[in-house]
C-alpha positions in Angstrom: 3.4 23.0 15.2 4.8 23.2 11.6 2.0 23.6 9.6 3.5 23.9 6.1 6.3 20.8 7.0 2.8 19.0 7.9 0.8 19.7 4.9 4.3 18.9 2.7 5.1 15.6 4.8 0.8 14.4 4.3 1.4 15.2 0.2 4.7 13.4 0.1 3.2 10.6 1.3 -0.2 10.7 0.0 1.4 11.2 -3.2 3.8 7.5 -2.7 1.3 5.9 -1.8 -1.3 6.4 -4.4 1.6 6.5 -6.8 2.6 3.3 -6.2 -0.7 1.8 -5.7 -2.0 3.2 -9.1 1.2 1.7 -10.9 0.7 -1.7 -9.2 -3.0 -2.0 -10.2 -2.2 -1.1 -14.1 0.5 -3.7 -14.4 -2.2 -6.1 -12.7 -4.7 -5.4 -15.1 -5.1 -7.9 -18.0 -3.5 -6.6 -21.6 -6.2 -6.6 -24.5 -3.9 -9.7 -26.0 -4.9 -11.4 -23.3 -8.6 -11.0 -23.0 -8.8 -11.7 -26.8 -7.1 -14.6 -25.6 -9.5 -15.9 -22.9 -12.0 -15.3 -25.5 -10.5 -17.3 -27.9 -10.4 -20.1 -25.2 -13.5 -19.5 -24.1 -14.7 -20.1 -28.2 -12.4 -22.9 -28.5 -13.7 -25.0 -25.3 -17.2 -24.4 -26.2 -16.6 -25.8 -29.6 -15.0 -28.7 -28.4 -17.6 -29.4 -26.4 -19.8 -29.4 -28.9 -18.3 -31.5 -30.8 -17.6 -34.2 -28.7 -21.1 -34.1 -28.2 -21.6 -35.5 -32.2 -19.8 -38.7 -31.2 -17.0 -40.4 -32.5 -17.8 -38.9 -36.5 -16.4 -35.6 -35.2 -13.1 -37.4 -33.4 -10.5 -35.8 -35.6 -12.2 -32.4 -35.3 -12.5 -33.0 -31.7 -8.5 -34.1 -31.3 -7.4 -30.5 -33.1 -9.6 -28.6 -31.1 -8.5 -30.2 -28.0 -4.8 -29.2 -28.7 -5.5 -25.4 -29.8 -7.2 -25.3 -26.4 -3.9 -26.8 -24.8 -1.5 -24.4 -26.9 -3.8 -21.4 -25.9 -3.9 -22.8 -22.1 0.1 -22.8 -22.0 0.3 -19.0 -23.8 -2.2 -17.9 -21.6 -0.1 -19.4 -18.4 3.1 -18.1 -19.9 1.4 -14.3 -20.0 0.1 -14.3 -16.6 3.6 -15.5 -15.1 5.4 -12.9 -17.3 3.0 -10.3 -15.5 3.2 -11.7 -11.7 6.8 -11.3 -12.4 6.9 -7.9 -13.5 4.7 -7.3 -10.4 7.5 -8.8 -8.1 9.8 -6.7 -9.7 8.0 -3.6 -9.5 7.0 -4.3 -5.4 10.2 -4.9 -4.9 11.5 -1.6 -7.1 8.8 0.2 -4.8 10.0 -1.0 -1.6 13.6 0.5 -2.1 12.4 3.6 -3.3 10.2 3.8 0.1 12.6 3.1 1.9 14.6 6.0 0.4 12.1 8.4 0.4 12.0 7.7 4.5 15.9 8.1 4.8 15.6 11.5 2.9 13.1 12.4 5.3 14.4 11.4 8.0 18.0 13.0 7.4 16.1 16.3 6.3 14.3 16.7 9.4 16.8 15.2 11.8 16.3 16.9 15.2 13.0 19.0 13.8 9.5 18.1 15.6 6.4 18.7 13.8 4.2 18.6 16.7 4.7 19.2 19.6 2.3 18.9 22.8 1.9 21.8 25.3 2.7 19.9 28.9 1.1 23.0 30.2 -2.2 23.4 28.9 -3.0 19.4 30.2 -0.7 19.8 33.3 -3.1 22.5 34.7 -6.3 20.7 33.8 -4.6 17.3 35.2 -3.9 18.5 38.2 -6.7 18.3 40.0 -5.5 16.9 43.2 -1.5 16.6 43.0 0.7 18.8 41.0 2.1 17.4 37.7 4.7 19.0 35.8 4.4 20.3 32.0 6.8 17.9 30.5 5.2 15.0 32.2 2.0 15.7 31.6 2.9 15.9 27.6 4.8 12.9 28.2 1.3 10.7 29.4 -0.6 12.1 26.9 1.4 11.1 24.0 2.0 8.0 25.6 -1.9 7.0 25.7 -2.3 8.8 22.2 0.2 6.6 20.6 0.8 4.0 22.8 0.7 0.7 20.1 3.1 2.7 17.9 5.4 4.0 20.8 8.7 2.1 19.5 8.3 3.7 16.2 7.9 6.9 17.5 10.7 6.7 19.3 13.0 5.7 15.9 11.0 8.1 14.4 12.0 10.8 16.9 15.6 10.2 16.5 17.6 13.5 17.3 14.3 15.4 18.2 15.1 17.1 21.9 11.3 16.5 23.4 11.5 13.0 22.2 8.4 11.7 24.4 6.3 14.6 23.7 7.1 15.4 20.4 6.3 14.0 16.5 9.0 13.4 14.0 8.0 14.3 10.2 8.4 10.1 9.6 5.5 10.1 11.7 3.5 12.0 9.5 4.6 10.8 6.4 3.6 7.0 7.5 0.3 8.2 8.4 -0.4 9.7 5.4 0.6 6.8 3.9 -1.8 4.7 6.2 -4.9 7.0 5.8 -4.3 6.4 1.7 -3.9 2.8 1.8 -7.1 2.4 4.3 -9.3 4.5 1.6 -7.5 2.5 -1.5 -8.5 -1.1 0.3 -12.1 0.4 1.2 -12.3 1.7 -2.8 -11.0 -2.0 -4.1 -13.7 -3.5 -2.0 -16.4 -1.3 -2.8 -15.5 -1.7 -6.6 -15.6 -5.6 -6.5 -19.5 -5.6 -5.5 
């Protein structure tokens, strides 16, 4: 067990991920201009309402009002594309930089495993009735520990001697990343109520 290569690899990427969640949120928050803006519309429909309620008197009024709600409408549209884009960009921006932060990683700790099991310690309380050896015990239990994830594991274990018993620092870094993300979806949807 590397302790301080595990406690660096859970800050690295507890770090990304709220990092990049944090930047993602901002640029989808509405600007001021824009909420003055969907007041303004707001305004601007319910005065055009009310003045088509006055009948055909008010027509003219009516007709201008009706077009400063389309020209805000189309302003309004062209600011929320202009941000989805810059949200595209910025996932996408995000992405690569993930995906370097994983190759650093991974060339940085080529052939070092974080954790390691002890075959021995589960080989002698395994074997109750037939002998099993350290290394396959460790084998098993990593096996039924991680048993969706084991192709990743494997990638993630490149170079690492005790592949099947052992954990890569990629490991750790995507479960840090997992752990933040959970809590960040389980915040957004305790803030929407």
């Amino acid at each position: 067990l590397r302790v301080s290569d595990l406690v660096v690899l859970l800050a690295i990427g507890a770090i990304y991920e709220f990092a990049s969640r944090f930047i993602v949120h901002q640029i989808r928050l509405r600007s001021p201009k824009e909420n003055n803006m969907r007041a303004e519309l707001h305004d601007l429909r319910y005065e055009t309402a009310k003045n088509r309620s006055l009948g055909p008197s008010a027509f003219v009024e009516t007709a201008k009002l009706e077009r400063q709600v389309l020209a805000k409408e189309k302003e309004l549209a062209s600011m929320e594309s202009g941000r989805s884009d810059r949200i595209a960009k910025v996932e996408a921006i995000i992405k690569k930089a993930s995906t370097a932060v994983q190759l650093i990683i991974f060339l940085v700790y080529w052939g070092v495993p974080i954790l390691s099991v002890d075959g021995s310690r589960i080989a002698s309380s395994a074997s109750v009735g037939h002998i099993v050896s350290a290394e396959d015990a460790a084998n098993a239990c990593m096996r039924g520990i991680c048993f969706p994830y084991c192709v990743w594991l494997k990638v993630a274990a490149m170079g690492v001697t005790e592949q099947a018993s052992s954990i890569g620092a990629l490991v750790v870094y995507w479960s840090s990343q997992t752990t933040v993300k959970k809590f960040a979806q389980v915040f957004e949807v305790l803030s929407v109520r």
